[in-house]
N, CA and C atoms as an extended XYZ file, in Angstrom:
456
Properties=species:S:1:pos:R:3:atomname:S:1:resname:S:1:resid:I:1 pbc="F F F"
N        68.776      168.956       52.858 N   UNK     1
C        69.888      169.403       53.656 CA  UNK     1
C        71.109      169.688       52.780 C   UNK     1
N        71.340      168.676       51.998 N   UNK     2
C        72.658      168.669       51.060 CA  UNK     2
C        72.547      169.772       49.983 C   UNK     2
N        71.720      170.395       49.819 N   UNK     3
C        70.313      171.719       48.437 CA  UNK     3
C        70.906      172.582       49.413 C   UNK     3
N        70.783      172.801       50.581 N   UNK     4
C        70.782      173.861       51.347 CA  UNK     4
C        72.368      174.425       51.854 C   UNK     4
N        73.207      172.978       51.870 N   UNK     5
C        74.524      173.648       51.862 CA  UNK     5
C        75.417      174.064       50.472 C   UNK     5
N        75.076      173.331       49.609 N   UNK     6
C        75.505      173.569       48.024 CA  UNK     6
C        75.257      174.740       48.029 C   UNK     6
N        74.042      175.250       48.198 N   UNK     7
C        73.414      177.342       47.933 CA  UNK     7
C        74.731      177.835       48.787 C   UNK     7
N        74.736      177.703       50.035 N   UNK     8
C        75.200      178.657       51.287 CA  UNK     8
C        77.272      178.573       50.632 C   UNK     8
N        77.501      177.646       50.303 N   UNK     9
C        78.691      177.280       49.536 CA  UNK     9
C        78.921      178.231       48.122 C   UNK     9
N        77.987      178.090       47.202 N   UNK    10
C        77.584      179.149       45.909 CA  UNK    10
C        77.860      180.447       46.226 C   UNK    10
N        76.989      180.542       47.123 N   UNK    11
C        76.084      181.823       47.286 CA  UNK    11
C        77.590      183.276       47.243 C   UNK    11
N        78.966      183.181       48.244 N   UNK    12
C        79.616      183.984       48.226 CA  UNK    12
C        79.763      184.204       47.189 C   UNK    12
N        80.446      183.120       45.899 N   UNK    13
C        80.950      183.083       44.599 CA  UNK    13
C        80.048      183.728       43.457 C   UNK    13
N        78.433      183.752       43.597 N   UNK    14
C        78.126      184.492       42.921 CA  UNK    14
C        77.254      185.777       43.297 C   UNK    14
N        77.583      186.157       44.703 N   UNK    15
C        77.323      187.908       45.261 CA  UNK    15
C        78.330      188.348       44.795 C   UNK    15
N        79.517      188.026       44.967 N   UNK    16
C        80.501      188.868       44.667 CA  UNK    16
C        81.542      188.393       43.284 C   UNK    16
N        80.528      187.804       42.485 N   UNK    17
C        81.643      187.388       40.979 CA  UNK    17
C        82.639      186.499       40.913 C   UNK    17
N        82.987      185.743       42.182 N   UNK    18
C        84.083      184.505       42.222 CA  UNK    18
C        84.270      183.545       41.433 C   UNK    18
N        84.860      183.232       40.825 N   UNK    19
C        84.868      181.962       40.581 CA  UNK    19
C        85.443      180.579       41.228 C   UNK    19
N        84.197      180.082       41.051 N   UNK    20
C        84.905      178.597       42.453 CA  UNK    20
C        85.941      177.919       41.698 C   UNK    20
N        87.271      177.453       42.473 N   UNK    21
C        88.378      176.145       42.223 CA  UNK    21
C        88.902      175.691       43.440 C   UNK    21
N        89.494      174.473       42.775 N   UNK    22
C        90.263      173.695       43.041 CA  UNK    22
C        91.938      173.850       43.899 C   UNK    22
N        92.194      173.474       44.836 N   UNK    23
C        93.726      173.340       45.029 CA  UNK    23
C        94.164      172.619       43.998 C   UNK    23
N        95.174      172.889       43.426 N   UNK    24
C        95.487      171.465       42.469 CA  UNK    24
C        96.289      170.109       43.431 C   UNK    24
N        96.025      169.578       42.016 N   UNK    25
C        96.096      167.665       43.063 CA  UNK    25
C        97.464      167.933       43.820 C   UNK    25
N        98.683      168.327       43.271 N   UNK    26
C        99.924      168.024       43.746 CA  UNK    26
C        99.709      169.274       44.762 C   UNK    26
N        98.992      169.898       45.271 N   UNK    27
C        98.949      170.966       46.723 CA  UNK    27
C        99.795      172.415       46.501 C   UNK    27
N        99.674      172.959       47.401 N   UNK    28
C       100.545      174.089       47.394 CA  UNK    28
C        99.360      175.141       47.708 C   UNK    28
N        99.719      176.195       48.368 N   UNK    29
C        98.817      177.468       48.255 CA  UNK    29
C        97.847      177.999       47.550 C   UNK    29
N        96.649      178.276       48.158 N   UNK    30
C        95.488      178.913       47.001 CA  UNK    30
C        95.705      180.864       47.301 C   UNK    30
N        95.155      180.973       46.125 N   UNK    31
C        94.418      182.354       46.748 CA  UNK    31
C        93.269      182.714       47.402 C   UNK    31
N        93.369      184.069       48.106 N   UNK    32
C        92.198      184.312       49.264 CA  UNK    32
C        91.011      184.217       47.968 C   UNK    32
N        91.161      184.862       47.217 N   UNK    33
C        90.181      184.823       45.571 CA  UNK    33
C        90.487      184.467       44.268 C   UNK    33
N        89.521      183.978       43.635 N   UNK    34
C        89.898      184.279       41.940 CA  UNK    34
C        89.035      184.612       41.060 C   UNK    34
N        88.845      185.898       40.271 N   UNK    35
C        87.788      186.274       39.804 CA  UNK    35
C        88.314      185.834       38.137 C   UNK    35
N        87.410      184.841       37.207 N   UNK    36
C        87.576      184.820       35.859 CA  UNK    36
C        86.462      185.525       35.276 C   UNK    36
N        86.463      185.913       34.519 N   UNK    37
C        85.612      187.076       33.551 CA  UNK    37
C        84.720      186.389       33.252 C   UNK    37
N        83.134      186.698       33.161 N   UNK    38
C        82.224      185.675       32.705 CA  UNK    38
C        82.145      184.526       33.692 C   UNK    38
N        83.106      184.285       34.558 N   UNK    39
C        82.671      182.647       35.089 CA  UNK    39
C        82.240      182.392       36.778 C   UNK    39
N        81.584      182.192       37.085 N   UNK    40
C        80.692      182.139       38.307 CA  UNK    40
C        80.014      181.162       38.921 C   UNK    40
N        80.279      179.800       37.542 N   UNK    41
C        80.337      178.648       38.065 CA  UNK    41
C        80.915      177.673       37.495 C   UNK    41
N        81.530      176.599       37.483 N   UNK    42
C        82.215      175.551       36.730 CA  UNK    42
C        81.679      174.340       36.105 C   UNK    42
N        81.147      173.834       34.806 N   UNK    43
C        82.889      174.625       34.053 CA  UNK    43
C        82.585      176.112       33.720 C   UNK    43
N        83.980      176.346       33.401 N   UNK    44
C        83.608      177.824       33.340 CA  UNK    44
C        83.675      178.098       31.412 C   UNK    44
N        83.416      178.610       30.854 N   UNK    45
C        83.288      178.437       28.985 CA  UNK    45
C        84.854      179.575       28.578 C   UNK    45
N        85.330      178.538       28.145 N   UNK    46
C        86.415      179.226       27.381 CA  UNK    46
C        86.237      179.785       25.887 C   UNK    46
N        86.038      180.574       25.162 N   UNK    47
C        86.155      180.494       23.782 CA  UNK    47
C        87.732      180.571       23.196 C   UNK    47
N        87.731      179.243       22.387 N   UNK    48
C        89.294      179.659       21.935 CA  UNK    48
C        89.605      180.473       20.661 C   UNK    48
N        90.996      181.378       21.540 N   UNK    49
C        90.847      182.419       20.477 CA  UNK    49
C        90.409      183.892       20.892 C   UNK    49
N        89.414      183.773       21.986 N   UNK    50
C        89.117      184.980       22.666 CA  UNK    50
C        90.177      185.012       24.017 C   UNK    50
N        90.109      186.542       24.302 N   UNK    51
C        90.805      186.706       25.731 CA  UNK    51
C        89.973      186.096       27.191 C   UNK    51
N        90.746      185.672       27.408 N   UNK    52
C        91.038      185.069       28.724 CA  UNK    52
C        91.264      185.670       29.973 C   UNK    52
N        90.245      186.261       30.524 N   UNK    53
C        91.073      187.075       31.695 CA  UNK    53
C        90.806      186.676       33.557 C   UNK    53
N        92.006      186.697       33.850 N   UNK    54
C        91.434      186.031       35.318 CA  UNK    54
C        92.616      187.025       36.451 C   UNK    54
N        91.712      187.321       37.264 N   UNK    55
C        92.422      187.555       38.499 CA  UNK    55
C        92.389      186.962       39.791 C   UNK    55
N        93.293      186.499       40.499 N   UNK    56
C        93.568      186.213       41.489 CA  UNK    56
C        94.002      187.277       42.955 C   UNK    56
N        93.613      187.010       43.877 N   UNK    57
C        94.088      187.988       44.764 CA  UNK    57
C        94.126      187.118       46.517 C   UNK    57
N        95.210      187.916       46.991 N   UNK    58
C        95.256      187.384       48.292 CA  UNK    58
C        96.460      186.532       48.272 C   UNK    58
N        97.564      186.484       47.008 N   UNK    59
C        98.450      185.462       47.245 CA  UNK    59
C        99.570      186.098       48.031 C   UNK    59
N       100.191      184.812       48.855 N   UNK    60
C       100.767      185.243       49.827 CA  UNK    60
C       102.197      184.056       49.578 C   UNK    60
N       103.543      184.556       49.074 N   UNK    61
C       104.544      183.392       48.718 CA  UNK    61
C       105.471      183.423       49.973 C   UNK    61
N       105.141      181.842       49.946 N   UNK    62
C       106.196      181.365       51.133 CA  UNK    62
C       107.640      181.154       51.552 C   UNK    62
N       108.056      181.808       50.164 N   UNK    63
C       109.711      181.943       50.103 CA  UNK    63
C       109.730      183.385       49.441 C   UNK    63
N       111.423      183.429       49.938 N   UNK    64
C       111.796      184.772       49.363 CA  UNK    64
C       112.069      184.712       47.646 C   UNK    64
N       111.425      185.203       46.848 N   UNK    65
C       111.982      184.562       45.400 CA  UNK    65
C       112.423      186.028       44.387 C   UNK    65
N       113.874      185.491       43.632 N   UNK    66
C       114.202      186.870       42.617 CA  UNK    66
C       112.979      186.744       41.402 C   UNK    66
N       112.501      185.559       41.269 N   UNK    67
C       111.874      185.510       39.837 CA  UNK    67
C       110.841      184.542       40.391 C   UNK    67
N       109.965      184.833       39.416 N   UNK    68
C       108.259      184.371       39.795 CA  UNK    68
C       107.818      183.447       38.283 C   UNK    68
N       107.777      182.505       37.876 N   UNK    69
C       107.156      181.538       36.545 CA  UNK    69
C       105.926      181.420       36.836 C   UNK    69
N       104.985      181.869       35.701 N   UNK    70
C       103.738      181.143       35.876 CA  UNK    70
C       103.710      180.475       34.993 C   UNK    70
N       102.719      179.243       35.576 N   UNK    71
C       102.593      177.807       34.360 CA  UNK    71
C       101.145      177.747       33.684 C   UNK    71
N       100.770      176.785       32.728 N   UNK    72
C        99.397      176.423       32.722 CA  UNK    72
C        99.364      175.216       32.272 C   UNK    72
N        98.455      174.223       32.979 N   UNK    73
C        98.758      172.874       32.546 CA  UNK    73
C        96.853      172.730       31.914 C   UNK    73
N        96.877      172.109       30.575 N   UNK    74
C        95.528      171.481       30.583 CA  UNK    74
C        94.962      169.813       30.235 C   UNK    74
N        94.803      169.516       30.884 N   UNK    75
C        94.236      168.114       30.799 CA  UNK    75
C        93.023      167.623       30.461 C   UNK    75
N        93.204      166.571       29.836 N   UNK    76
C        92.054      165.716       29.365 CA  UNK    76
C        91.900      164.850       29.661 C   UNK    76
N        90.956      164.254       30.477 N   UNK    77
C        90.196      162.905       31.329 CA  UNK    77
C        91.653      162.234       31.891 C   UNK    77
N        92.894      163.639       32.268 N   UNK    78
C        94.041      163.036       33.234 CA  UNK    78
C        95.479      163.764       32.624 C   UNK    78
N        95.470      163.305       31.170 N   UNK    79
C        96.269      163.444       30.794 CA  UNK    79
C        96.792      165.244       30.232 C   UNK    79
N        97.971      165.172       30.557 N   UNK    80
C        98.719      166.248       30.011 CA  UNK    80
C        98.135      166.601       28.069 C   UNK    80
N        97.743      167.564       27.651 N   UNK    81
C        97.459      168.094       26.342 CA  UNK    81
C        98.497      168.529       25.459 C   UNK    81
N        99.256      168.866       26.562 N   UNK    82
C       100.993      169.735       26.263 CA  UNK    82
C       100.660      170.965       25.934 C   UNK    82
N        99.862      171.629       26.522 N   UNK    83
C        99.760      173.207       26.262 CA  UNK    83
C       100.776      173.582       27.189 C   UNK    83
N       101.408      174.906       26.412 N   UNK    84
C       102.869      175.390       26.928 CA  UNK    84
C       102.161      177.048       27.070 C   UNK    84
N       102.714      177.271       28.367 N   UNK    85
C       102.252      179.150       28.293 CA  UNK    85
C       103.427      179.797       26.926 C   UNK    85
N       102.627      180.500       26.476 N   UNK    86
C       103.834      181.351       25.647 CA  UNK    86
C       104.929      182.040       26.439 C   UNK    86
N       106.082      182.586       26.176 N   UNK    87
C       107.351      183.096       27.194 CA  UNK    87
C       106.776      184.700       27.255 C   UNK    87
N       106.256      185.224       26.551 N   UNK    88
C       105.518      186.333       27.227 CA  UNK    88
C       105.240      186.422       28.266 C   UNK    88
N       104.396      185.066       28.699 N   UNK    89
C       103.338      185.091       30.154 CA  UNK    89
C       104.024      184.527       30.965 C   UNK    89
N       105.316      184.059       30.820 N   UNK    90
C       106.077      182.846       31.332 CA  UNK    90
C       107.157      183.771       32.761 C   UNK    90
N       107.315      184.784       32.637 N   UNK    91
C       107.854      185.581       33.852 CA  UNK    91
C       106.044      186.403       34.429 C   UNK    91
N       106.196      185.853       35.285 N   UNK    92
C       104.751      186.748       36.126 CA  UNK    92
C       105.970      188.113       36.847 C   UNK    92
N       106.695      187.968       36.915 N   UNK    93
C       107.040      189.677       37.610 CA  UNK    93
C       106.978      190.816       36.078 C   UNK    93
N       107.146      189.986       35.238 N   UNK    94
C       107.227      191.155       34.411 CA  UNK    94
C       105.734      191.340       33.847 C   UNK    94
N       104.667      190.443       33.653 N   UNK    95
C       103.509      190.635       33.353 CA  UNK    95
C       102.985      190.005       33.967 C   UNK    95
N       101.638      190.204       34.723 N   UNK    96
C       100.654      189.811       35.734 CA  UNK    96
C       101.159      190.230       36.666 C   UNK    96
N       101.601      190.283       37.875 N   UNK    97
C       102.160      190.676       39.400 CA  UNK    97
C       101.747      192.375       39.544 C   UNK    97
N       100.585      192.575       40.438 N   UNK    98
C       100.425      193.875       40.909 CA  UNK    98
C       100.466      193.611       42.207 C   UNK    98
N       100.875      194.825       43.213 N   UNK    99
C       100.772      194.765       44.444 CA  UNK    99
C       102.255      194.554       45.039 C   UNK    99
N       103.081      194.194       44.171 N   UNK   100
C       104.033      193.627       44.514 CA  UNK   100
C       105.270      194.221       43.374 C   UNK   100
N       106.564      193.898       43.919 N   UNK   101
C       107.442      193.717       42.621 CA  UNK   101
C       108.597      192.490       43.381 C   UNK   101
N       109.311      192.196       42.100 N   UNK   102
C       110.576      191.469       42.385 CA  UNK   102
C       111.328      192.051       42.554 C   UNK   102
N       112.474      191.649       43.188 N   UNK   103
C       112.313      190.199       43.984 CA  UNK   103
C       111.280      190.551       44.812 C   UNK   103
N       110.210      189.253       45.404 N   UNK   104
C       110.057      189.156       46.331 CA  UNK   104
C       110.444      188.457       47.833 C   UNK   104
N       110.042      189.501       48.779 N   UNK   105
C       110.411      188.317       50.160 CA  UNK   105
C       109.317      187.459       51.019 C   UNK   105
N       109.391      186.591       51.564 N   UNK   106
C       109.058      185.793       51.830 CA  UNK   106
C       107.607      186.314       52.661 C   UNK   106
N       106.406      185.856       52.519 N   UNK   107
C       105.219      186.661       53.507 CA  UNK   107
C       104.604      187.715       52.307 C   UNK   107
N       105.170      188.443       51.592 N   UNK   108
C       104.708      189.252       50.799 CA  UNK   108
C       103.652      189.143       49.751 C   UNK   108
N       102.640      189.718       50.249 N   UNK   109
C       101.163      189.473       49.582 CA  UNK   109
C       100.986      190.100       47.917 C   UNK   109
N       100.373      189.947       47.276 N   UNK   110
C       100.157      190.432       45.923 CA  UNK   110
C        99.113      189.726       44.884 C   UNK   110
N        98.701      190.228       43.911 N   UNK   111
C        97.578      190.022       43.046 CA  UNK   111
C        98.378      189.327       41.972 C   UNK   111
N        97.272      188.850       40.906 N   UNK   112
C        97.714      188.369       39.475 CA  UNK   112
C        96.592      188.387       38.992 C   UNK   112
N        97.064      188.611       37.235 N   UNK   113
C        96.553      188.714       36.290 CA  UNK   113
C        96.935      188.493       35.249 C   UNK   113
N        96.390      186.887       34.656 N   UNK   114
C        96.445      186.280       33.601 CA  UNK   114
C        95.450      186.905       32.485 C   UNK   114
N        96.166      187.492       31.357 N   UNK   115
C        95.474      187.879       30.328 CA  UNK   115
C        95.996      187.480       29.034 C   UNK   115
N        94.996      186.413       28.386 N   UNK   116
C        95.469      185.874       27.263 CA  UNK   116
C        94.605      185.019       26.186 C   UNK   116
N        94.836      185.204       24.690 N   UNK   117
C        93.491      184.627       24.242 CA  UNK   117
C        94.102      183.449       23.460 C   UNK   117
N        94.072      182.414       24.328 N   UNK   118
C        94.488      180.993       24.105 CA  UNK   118
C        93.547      180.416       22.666 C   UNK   118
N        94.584      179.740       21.678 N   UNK   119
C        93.664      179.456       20.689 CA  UNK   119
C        93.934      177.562       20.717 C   UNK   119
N        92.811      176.794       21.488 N   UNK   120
C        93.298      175.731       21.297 CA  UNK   120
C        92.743      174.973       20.305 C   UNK   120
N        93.885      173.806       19.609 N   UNK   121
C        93.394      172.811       19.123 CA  UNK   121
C        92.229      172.132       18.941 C   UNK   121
N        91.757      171.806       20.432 N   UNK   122
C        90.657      170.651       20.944 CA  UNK   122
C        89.502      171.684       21.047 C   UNK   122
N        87.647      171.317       20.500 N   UNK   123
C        86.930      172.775       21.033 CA  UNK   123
C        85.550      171.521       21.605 C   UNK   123
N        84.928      171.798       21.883 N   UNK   124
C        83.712      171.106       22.442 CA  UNK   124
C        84.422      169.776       23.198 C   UNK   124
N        84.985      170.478       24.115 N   UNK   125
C        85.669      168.915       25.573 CA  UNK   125
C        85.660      169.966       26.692 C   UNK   125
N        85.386      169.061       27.734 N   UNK   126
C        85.722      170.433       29.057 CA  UNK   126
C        87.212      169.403       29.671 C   UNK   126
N        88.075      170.284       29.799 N   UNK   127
C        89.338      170.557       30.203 CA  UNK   127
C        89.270      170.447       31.719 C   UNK   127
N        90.585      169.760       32.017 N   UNK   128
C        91.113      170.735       34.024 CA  UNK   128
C        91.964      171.057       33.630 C   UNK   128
N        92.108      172.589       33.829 N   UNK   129
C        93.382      173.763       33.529 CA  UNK   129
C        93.798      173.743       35.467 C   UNK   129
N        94.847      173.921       35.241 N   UNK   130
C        95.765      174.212       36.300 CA  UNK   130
C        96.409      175.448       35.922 C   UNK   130
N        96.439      176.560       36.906 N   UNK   131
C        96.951      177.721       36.786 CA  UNK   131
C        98.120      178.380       38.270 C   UNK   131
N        99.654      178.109       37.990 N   UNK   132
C       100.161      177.614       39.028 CA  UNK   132
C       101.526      179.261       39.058 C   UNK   132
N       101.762      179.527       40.030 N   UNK   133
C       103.356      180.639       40.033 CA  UNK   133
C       103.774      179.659       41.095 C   UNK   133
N       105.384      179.936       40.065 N   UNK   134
C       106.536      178.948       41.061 CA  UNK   134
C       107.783      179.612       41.355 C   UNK   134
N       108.159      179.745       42.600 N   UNK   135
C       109.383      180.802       43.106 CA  UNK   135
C       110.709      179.873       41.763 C   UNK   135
N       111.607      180.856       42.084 N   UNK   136
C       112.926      180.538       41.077 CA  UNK   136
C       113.979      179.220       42.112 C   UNK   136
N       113.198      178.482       42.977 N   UNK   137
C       114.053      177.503       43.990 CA  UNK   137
C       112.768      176.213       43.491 C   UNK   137
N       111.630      176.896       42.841 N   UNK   138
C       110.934      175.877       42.767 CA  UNK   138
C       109.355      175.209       43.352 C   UNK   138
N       109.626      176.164       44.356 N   UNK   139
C       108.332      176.244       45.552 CA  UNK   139
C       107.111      176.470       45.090 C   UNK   139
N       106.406      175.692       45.275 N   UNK   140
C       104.381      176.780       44.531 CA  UNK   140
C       104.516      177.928       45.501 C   UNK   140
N       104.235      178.753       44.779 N   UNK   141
C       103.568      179.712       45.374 CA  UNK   141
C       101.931      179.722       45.332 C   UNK   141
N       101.164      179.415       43.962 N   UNK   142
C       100.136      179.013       44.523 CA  UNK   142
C        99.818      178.829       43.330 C   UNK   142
N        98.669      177.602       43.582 N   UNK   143
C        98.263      177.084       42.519 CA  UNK   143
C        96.571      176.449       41.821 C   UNK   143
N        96.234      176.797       41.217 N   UNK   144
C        94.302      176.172       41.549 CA  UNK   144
C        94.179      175.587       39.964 C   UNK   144
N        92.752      175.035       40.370 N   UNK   145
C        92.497      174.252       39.173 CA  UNK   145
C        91.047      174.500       39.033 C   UNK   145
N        91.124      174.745       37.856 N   UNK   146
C        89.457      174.706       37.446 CA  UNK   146
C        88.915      173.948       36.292 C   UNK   146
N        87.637      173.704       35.808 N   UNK   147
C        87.370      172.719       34.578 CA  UNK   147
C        86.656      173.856       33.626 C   UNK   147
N        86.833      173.728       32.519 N   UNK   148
C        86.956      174.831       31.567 CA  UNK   148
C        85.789      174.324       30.125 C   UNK   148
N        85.297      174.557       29.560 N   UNK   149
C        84.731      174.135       28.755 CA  UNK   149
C        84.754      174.926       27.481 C   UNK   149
N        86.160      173.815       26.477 N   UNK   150
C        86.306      174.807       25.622 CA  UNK   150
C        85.495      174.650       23.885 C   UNK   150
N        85.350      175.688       23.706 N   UNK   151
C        84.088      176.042       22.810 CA  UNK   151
C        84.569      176.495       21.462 C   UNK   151
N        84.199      176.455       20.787 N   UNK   152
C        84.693      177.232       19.067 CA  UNK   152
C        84.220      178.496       19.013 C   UNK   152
């Protein structure tokens, strides 16, 4: 019985290329989707050093916001790693945000796209990455988590 709902659970994520996550622990909004390149089930294999590409779609922010931050948090068996997004990636209106522009208002739907070839430190550990946009008052706009398995 439990074989049979695990498949029927799968099954959307890999007809149509999804990749399954997480709400993250502290809550806030998911997206309707999130497609990562290569990944279709979790963990999903990071190589560090290679690009990174993930899209999200279906996000919908619950405040009106002039400016959009995206974060990335990665952890190890809890703890913070201290990976910092570079300030490149660090305004999502100016890179990642399609569908949309800033400011946005409140209800207003739009895509993202994280593209980046993270070179980490740590290689053979699987990770929980948190991948989060936060209005300029502070609000998630939305946020997920996935476990990552990063590789040399």
């Amino acid at each position: 019985m439990y074989k049979f709902l695990l498949i029927v659970a799968l099954l959307p994520a890999v007809a149509f290329g999804q990749t399954p996550f997480r709400p993250c622990i502290g809550g806030g909004p998911t997206p309707a989707s999130v497609n990562i390149e290569g990944c279709t089930a979790l963990p999903c294999r990071v190589v560090s050093g290679s690009p990174l590409v993930a899209h999200a779609t279906g996000i919908v922010t619950p405040v009106a916001t002039p400016t959009v931050e995206a974060h990335i948090v990665a952890r190890l068996l809890g703890l913070d790693v201290g990976f910092v997004i570079p300030d490149e990636l660090a305004d999502a209106c100016t890179v990642g945000i399609t569908g949309a522009s800033c400011p946005l208002s409140a209800g207003t739907e739009f895509d993202y796209t994280l593209n980046y070839a993270m070179t980490l430190p740590l290689t053979g550990i699987t990770a929980q990455v948190e991948v989060g946009l936060t209005a300029a008052d502070g609000t998630t706009i939305t946020c997920i988590e996935i476990d990552a398995q990063i590789v040399a």
